[in-house]
DRENDO-1510 file (C-alpha; in Angstrom, 1 decimal, always signed):
<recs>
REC; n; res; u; v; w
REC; 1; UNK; +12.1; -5.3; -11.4 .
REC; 2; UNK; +11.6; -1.5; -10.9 .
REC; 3; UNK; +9.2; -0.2; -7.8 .
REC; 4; UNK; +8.4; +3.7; -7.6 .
REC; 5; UNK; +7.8; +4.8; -4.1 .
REC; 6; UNK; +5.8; +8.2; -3.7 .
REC; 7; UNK; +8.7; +10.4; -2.5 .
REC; 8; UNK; +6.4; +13.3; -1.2 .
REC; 9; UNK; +6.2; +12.4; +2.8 .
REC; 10; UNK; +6.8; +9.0; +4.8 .
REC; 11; UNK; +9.7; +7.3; +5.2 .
REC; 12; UNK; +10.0; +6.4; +1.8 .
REC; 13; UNK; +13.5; +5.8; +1.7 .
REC; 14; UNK; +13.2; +2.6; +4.1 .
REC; 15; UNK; +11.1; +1.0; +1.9 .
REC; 16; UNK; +13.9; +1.8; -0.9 .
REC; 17; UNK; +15.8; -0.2; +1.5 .
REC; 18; UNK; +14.1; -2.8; +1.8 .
REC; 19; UNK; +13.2; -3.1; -1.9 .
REC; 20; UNK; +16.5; -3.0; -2.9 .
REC; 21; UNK; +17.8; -5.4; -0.1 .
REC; 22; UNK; +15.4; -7.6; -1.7 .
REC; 23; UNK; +17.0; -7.2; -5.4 .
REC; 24; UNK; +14.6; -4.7; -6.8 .
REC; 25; UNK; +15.5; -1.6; -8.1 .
REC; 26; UNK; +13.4; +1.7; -6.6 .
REC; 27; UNK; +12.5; +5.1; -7.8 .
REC; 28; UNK; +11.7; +8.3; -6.1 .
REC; 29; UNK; +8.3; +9.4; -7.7 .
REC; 30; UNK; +7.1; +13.0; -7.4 .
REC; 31; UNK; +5.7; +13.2; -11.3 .
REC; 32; UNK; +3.9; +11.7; -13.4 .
REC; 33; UNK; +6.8; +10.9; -15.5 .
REC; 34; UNK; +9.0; +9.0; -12.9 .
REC; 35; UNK; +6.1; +6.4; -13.0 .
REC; 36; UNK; +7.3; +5.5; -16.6 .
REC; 37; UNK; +8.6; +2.1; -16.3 .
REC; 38; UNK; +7.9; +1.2; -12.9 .
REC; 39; UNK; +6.1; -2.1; -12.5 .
REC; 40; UNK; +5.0; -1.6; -9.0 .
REC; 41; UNK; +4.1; +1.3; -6.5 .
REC; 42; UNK; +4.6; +2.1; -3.0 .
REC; 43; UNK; +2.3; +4.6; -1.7 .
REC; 44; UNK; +4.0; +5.3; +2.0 .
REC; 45; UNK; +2.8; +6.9; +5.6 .
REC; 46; UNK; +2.5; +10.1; +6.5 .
REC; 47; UNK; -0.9; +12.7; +6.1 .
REC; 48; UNK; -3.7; +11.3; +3.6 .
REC; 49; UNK; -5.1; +14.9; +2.8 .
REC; 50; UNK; -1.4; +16.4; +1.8 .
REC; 51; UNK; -0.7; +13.6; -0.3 .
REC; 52; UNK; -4.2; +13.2; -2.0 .
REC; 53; UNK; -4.3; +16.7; -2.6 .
REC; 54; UNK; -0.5; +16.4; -4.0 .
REC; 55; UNK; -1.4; +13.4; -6.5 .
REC; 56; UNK; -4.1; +15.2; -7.9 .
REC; 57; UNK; -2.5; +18.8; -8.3 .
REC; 58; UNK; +0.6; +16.5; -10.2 .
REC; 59; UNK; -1.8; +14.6; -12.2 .
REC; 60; UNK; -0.8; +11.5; -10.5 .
REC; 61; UNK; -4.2; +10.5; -9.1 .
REC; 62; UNK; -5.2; +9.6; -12.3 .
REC; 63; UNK; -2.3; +8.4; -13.8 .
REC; 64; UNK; -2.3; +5.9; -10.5 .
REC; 65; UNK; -5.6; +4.9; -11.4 .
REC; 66; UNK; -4.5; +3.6; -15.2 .
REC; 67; UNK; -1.4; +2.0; -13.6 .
REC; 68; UNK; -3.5; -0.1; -11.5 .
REC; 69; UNK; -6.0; -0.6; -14.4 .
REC; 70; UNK; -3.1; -1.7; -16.6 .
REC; 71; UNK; -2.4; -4.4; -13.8 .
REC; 72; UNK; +0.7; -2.2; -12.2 .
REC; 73; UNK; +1.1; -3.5; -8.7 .
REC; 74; UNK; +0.4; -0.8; -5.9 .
REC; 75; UNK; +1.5; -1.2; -2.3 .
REC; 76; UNK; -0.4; +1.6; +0.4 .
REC; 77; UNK; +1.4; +1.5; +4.0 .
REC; 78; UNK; -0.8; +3.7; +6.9 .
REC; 79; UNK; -1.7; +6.4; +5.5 .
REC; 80; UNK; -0.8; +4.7; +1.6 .
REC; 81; UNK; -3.7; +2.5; +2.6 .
REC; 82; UNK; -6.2; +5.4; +3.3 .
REC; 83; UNK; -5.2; +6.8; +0.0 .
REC; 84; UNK; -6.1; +3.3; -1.8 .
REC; 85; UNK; -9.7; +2.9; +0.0 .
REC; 86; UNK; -13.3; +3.1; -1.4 .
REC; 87; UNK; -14.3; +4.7; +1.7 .
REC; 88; UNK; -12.6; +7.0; +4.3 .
REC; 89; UNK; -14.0; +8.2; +7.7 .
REC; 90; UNK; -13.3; +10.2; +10.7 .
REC; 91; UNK; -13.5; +12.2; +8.7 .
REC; 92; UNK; -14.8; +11.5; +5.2 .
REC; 93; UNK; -12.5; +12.2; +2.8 .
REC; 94; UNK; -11.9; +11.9; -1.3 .
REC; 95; UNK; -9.3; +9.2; -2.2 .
REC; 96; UNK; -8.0; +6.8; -5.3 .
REC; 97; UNK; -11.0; +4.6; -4.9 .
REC; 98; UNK; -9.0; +1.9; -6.1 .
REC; 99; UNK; -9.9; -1.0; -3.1 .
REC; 100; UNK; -12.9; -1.9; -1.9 .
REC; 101; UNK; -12.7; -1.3; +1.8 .
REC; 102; UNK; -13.8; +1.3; +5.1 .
REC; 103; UNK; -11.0; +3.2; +6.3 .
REC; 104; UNK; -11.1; +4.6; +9.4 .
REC; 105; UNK; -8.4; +7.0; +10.3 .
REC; 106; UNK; -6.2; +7.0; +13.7 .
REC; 107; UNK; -9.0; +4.3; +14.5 .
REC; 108; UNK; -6.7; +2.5; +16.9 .
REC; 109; UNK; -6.3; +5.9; +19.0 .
REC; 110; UNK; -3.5; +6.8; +21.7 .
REC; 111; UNK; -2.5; +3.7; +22.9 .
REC; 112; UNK; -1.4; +2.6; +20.1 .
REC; 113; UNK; +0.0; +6.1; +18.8 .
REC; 114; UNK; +3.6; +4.2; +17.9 .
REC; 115; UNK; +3.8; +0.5; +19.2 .
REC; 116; UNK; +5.3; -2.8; +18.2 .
REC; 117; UNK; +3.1; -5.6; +17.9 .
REC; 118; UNK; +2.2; -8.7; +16.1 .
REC; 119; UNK; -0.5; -10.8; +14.6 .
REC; 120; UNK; -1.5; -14.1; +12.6 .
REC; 121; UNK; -0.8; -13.4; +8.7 .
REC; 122; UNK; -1.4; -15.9; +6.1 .
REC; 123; UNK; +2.1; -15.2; +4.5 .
REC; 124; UNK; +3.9; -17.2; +7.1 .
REC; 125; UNK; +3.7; -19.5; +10.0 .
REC; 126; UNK; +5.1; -17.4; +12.5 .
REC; 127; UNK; +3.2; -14.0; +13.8 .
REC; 128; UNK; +3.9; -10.9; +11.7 .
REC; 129; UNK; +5.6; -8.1; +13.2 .
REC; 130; UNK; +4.2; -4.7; +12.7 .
REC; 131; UNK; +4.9; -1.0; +13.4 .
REC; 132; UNK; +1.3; +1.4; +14.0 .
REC; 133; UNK; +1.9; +5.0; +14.0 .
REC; 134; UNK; -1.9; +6.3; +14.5 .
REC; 135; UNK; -2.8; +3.9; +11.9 .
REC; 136; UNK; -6.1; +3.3; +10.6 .
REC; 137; UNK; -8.5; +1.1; +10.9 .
REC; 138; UNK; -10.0; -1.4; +8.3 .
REC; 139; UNK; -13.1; -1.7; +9.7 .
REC; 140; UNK; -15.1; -3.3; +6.5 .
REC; 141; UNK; -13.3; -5.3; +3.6 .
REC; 142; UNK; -15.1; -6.2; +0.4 .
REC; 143; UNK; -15.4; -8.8; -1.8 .
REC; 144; UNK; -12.5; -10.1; -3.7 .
REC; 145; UNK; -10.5; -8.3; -1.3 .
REC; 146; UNK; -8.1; -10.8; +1.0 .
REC; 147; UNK; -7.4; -10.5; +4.2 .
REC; 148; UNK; -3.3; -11.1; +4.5 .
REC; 149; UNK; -2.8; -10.5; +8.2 .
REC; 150; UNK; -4.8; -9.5; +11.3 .
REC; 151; UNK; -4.7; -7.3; +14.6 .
REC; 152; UNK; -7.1; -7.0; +17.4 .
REC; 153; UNK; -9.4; -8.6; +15.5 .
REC; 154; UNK; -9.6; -6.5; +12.5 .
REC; 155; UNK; -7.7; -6.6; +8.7 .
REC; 156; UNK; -4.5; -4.8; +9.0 .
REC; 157; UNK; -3.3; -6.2; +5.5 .
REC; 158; UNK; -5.3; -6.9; +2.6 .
REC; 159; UNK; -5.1; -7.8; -1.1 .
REC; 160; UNK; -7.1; -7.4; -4.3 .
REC; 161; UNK; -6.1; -8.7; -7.3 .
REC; 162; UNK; -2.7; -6.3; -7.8 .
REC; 163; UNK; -3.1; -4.0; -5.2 .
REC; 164; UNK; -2.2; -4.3; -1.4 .
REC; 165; UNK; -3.0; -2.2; +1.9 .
REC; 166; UNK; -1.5; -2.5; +5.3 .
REC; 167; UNK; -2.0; -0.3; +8.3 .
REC; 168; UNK; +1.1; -0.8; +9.9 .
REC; 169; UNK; +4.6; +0.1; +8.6 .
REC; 170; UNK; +6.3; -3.2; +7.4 .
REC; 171; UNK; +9.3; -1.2; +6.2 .
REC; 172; UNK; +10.5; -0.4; +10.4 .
REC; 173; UNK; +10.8; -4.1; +10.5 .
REC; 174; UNK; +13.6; -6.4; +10.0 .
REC; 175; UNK; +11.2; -8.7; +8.5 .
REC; 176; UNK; +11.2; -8.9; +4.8 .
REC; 177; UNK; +8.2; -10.9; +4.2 .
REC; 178; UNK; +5.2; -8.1; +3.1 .
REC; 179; UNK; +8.0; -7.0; +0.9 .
REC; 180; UNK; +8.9; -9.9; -0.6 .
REC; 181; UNK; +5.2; -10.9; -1.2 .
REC; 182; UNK; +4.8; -7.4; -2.9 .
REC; 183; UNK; +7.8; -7.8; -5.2 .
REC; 184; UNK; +6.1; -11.2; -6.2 .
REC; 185; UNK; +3.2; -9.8; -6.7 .
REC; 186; UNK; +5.0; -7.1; -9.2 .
REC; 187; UNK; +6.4; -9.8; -10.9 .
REC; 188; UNK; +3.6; -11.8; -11.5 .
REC; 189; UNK; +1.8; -8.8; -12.9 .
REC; 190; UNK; +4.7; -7.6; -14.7 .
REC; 191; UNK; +4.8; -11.1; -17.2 .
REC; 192; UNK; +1.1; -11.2; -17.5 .
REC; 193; UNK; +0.2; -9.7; -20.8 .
REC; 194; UNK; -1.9; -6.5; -21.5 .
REC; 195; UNK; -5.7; -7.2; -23.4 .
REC; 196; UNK; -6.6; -3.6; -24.4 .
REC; 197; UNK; -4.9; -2.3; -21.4 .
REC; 198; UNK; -6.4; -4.7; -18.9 .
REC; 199; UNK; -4.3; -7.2; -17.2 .
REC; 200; UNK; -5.9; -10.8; -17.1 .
REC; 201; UNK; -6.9; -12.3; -13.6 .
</recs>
């Protein structure tokens, strides 16, 4: 099991901790070409604009797009998750369009600039632990998208199909669990085979 992680800004290199605490084998991705391979995708924190407008002067936008279409699994943490969304406010912005759900950025505002909290998730019977560093906020989810795990009252991890969206940073945690569901995700995907480049679901 190999997972890229978008090596651009974030702290990509503790989710390449995790992943590989967790067995999997990780790959710093800054081209198009480092995708080869990979049969998931973490898209990390850090500034939406820089990286969307770093994905697309790489050609990586669209070569994300046919990864996900080819039922690749893709992972967006914070600002990762803005990046997946249909829609993105304060302000609008372009993104991968690749989830159906309202993003709105730094949503939760100053009091929770960099906190520790937790919330019910679906994954596990205990209440998930998760790091917001101005995250954003999912304010609507679409259809066919899953909500994972909760805060305040709002989705702050979702699913569709192969791809996944959290505002929070799970990979600050000690607690492998959105990992682990990730990498099974990957792996699911990963056996599944390709019917003129669509996965089957």
């Amino acid at each position: 099991m190999k997972i890229g992680i978008l090596a651009v800004q974030g702290d990509f290199e503790a989710h390449a901790t995790m992943l590989e605490q967790l067995g999997a084998q990780t790959a710093e991705v800054r081209t198009p070409a480092d995708l080869e391979g990979c049969d998931g995708l973490i898209l990390p924190g850090g500034e939406s604009t820089t990286q969307l407008k770093f994905l697309q002067e790489e050609g990586l936008a669209d070569k994300i797009v046919k990864f996900a279409e080819r039922g690749g699994a893709i992972f967006g943490t914070c600002a990762g998750a803005i990046l997946l969304a249909s829609d993105v406010r304060h302000p609008e912005q372009d993104s991968l369009h690749l989830m159906d759900m309202t993003v709105v950025r730094n949503a939760y505002g100053r009091q929770i600039a960099s906190d520790v909290v937790s919330g019910p998730t679906v994954l596990k019977k205990e209440p998930l632990e998760m790091v917001f560093i101005r995250g954003p906020v999912i304010e609507r989810a679409g259809p066919g998208v899953k909500v994972l795990a909760e805060y305040a009252g709002k989705p702050a991890l979702v699913q569709r199909e192969n791809i996944m969206a959290a505002t929070f940073h799970p990979e600050l945690t000690d607690d492998t669990t959105v990992h682990e569901h990730f990498l099974s995700l990957a792996k699911a995907r990963a056996k599944q085979p390709t019917n003129g480049g669509k996965s089957s679901s």
